[in-house]
N, C-alpha and C positions, 0 to 999 in steps of 0.2 A: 585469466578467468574467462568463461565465458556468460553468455547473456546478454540483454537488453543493455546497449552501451549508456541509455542514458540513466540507465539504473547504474547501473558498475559506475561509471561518473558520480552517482550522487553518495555513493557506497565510498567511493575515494576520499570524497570533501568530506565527509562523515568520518570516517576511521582514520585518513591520511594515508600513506604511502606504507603503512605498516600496521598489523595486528594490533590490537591492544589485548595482551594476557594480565593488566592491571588497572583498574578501571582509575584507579585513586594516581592513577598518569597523566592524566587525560584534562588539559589546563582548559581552566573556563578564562572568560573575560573576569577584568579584576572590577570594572566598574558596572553597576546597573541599568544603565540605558544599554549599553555592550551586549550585554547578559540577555538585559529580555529583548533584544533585537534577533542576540541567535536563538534563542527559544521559540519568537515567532517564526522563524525564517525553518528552524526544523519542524513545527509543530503544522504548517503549510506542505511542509515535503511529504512530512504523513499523513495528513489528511488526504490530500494529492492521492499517494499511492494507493489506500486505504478503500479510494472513490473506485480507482482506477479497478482494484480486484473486483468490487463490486459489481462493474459494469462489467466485468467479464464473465463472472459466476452468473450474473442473467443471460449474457451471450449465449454461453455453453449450456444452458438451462432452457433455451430457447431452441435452440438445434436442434439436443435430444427429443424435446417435446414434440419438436419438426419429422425428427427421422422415424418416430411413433407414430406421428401422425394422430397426436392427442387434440382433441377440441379444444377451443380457443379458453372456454372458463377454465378446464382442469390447469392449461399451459400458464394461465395467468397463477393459479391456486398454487403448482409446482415453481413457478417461479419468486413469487413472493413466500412462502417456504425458505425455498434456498438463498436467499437475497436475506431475511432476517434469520438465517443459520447463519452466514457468511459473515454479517455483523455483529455475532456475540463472539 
């Protein structure tokens, strides 16, 4: 694969070493402190990523705005725009 290694890494621990074509495969922990340990530990990894796009969608929203040579209010107006486009 290619990609961000630390993404394919967390892609690995998440799926394993192979596809899943059946979801109803896929072993949870049998006890509940287990359970909701991995629920927060995945619910962290996407929020994590989730921030991560975020910040990049203002990045590139900041650029463009640059390479126009937009005023500071429009740049803020098109950034916050795409920032709660990027979050629904």
């Amino acid at each position: 694969m290619i990609g961000d290694p630390a993404r394919l890494d967390l892609l690995a621990e998440i799926v394993g070493a192979r596809t899943v074509d059946d979801v109803g495969s896929i072993l949870l922990p049998k006890d509940l402190d287990s359970f909701e340990h991995l629920s927060q530990q995945r619910a962290r990894a996407v929020s994590e990523l989730l921030a991560e796009g975020r910040e990049k969608v203002e990045r590139v929203e900041r650029l463009v705005c640059a390479l126009y040579d937009l005023p500071d209010e429009l740049t803020e107006a098109v950034v916050q725009h795409a920032v709660e486009r990027a979050a629904r």
